[in-house]
C-alpha positions as CSV (number, residue, x, y, z in Angstrom):
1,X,-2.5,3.7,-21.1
2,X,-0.3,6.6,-20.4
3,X,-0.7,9.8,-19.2
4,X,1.9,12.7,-19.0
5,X,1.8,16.5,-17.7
6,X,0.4,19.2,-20.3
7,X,4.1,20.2,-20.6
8,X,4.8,17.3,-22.3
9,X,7.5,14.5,-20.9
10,X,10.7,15.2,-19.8
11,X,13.5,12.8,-20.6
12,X,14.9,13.3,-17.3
13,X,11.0,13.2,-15.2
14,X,10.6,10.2,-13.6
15,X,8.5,7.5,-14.2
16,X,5.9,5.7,-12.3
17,X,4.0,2.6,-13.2
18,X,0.4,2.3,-11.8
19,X,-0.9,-1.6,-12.0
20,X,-4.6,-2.3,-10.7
21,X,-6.4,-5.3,-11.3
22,X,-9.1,-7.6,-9.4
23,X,-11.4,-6.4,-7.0
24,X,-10.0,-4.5,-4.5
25,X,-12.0,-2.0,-2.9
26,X,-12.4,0.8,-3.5
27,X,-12.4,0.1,-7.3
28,X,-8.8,0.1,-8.2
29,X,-9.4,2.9,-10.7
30,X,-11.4,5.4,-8.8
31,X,-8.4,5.0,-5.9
32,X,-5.9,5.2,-8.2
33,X,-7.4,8.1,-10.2
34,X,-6.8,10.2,-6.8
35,X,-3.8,10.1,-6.6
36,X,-2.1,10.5,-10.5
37,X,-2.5,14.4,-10.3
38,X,-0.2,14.2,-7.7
39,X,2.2,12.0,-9.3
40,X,1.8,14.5,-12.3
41,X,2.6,17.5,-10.2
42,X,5.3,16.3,-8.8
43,X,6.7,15.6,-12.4
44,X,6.4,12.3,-13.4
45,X,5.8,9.9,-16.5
46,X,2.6,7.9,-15.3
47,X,1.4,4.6,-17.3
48,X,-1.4,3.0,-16.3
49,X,-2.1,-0.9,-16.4
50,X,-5.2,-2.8,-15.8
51,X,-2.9,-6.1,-15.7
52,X,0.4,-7.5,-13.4
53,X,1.5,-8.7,-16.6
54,X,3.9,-5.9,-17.6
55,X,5.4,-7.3,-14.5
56,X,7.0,-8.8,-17.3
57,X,8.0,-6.3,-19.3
58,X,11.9,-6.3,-18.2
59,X,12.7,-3.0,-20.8
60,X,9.8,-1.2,-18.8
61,X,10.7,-2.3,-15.5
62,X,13.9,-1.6,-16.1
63,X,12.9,2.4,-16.8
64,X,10.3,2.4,-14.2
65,X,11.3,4.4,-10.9
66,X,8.2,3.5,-9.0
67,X,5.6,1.2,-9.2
68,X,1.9,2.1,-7.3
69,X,0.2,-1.3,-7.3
70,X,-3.8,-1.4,-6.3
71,X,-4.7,-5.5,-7.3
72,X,-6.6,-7.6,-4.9
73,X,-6.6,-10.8,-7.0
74,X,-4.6,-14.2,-5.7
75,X,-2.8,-15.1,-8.9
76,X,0.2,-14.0,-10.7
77,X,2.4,-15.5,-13.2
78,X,5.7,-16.8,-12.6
79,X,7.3,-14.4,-14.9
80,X,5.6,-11.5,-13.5
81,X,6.4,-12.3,-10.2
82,X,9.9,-12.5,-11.2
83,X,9.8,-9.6,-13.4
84,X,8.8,-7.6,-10.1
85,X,11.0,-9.2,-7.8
86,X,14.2,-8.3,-9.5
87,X,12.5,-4.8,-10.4
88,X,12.5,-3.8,-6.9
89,X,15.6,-5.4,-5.8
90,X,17.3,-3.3,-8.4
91,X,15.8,-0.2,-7.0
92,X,12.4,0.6,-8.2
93,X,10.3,1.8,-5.6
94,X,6.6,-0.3,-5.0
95,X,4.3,1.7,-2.9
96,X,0.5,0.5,-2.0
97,X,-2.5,1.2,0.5
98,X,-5.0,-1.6,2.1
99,X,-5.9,-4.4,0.0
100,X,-4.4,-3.5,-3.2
101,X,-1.1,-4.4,-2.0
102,X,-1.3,-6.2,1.6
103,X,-4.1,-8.6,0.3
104,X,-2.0,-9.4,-3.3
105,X,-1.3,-12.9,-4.1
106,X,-1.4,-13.9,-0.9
107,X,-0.8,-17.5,-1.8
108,X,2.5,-16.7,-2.6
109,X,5.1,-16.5,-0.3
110,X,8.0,-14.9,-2.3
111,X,5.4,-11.9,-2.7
112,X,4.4,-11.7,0.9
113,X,8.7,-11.9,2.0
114,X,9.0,-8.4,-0.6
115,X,6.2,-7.1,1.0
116,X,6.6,-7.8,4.8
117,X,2.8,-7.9,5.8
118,X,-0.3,-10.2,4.8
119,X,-4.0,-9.0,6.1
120,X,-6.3,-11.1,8.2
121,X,-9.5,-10.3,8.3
122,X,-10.8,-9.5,11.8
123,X,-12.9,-12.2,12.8
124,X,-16.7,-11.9,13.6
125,X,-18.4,-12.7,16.9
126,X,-18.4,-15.8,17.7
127,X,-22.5,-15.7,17.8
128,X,-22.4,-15.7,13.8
129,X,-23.9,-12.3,13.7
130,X,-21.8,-11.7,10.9
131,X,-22.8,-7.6,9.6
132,X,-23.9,-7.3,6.6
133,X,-22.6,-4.5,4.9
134,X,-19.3,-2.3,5.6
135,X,-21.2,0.1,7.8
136,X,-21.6,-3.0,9.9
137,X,-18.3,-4.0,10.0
138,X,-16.6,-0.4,10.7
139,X,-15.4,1.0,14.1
140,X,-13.3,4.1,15.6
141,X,-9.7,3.2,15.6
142,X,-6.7,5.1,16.1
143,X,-3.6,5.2,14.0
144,X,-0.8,5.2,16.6
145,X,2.8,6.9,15.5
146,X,6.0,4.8,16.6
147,X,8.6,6.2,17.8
148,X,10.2,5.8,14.6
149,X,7.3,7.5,12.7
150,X,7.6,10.3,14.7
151,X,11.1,11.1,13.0
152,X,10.3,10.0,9.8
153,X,9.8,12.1,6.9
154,X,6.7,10.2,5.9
155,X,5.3,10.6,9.0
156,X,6.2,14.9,9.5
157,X,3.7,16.5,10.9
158,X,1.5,13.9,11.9
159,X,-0.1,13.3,15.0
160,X,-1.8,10.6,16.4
161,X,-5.3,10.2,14.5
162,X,-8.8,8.5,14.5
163,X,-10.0,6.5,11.5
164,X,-13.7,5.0,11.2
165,X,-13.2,2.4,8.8
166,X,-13.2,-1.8,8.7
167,X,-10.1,-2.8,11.0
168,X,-7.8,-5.7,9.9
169,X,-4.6,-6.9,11.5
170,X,-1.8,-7.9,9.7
171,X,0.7,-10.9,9.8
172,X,4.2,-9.5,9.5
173,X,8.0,-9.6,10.3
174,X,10.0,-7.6,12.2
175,X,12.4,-6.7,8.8
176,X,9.6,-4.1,8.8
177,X,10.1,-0.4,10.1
178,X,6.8,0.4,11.1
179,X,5.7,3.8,11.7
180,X,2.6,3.8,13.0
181,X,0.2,1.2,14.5
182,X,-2.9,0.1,15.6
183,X,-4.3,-1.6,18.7
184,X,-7.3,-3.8,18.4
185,X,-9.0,-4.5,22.1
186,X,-10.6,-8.2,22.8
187,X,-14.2,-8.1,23.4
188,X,-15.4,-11.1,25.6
189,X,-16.9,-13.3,22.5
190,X,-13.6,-12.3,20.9
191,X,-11.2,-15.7,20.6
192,X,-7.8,-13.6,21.4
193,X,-7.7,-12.7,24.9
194,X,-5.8,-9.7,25.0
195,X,-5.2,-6.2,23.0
196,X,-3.3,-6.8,19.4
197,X,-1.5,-4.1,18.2
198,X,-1.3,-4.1,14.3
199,X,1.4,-2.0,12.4
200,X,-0.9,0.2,9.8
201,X,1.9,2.1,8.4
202,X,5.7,0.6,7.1
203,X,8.2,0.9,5.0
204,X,10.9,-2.1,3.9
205,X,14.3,-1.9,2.2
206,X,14.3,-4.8,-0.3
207,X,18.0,-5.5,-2.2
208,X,18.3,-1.7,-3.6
209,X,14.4,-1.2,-3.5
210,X,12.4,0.6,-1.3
211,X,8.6,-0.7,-0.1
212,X,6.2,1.4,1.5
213,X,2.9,0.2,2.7
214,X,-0.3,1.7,4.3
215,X,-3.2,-0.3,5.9
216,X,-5.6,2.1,5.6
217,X,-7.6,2.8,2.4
218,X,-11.2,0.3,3.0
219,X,-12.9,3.2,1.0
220,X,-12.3,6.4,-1.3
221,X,-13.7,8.2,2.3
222,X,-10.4,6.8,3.8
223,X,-8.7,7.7,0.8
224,X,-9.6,11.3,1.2
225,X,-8.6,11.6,4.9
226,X,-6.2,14.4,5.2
227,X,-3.8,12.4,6.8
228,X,-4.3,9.1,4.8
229,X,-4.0,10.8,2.1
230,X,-0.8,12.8,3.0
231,X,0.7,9.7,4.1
232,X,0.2,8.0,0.7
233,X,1.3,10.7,-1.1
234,X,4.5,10.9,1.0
235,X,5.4,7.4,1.0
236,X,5.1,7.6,-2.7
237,X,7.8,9.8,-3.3
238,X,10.1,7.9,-0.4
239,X,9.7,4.3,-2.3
240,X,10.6,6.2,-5.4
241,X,13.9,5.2,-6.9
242,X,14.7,8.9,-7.8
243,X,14.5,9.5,-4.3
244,X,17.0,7.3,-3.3
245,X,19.1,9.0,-5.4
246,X,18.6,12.1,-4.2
């Protein structure tokens, strides 16, 4: 599916390739949905694809300037996988939020090297009272700017901020520039035994490509958090290849 502005495609606009697929929550379409008037505004091309398959696709990855993937699902084809490896290293931008890109094929490690971060789950009490719904499992966290993010144009503007959402750390590497963090106490039935801090915002340079990444997203209430959103919407345009080039 494609969509374009009502003033019709440009042959110069840019182009950006949505992908969703699996079960990541929220629904890969309603938290995609939020954001393509924004990518329309701002004047790109936008397909849409319910599959990684066009992964594959060389002639449209070769025309595609950014790539906004929401897919929660552990496989992917070899030649997708390869058809989005040498996308990005040739410069196409790959932007994501929460599962839909941290929690992607996570059995695959040449996926989790382009992307530089894998989520783990926070782990219950150790009583078993396991909660039973996402109310259950949410808390009052704060998003921490680095010092980095605090002079980074993703970041402008931004302050420190609260989120109540499901917390998750992430596995990572320090190839990563992060930009903002969080911290994650140890509660006395916890099996760490001290304070983790998490990055929840980064961004990666990968071969020409740029890879930008935010933790936060559990819900479309997330989603629509001024400063989530803001953030997305930023590193969207700073992954895109036509902002490299700028």
């Amino acid at each position: 599916m494609t969509t374009t502005s009502q003033r019709g495609p440009r042959r110069s606009a840019p182009r950006a390739l949505v992908v969703r697929d699996g079960h990541a929550r929220p629904g890969p379409a309603q938290a995609t949905e939020m954001f393509l008037p924004f990518l329309l505004h701002e004047g790109y091309e936008v397909r849409v694809e319910e599959s990684s398959e066009i992964y594959a696709d060389r002639e449209v990855m070769d025309r595609t300037d950014l790539i906004v993937q929401c897919v929660a699902t552990s496989a992917i084809s070899d030649a997708a996988l390869r058809g989005l490896l040498r996308a990005v290293e040739r410069g196409t931008g790959l932007a994501g939020w929460h599962r839909g890109i941290a929690d992607s094929y996570g059995s695959n490690a040449d996926y989790l090297q382009l992307i530089g971060g894998q989520f783990v789950p926070r782990p219950w009490p150790q009583d078993g009272d396991r909660p039973a719904d996402d109310a259950g499992r949410s808390c009052c966290y704060t998003v921490d700017l680095t010092d980095q993010g605090r002079t980074h144009e993703i970041m402008a503007g931004i302050e420190d901020f609260t989120l109540r959402s499901e917390p998750y750390w992430v596995l990572t590497d320090d190839l990563n520039d992060v930009l903002a963090t969080t911290t994650y106490g140890a509660r006395p039935d916890d099996p760490w035994r001290r304070p983790l801090t998490s990055p929840a915002v980064w961004t990666r340079q990968w071969g020409d490509g740029r890879v930008f990444v935010a933790t936060p997203g559990h819900s479309l209430v997330v989603l629509r958090d001024a400063h989530v959103r803001a953030i997305i919407q930023r590193g969207m345009l700073w992954a895109s290849r036509t902002a490299m080039a700028a």
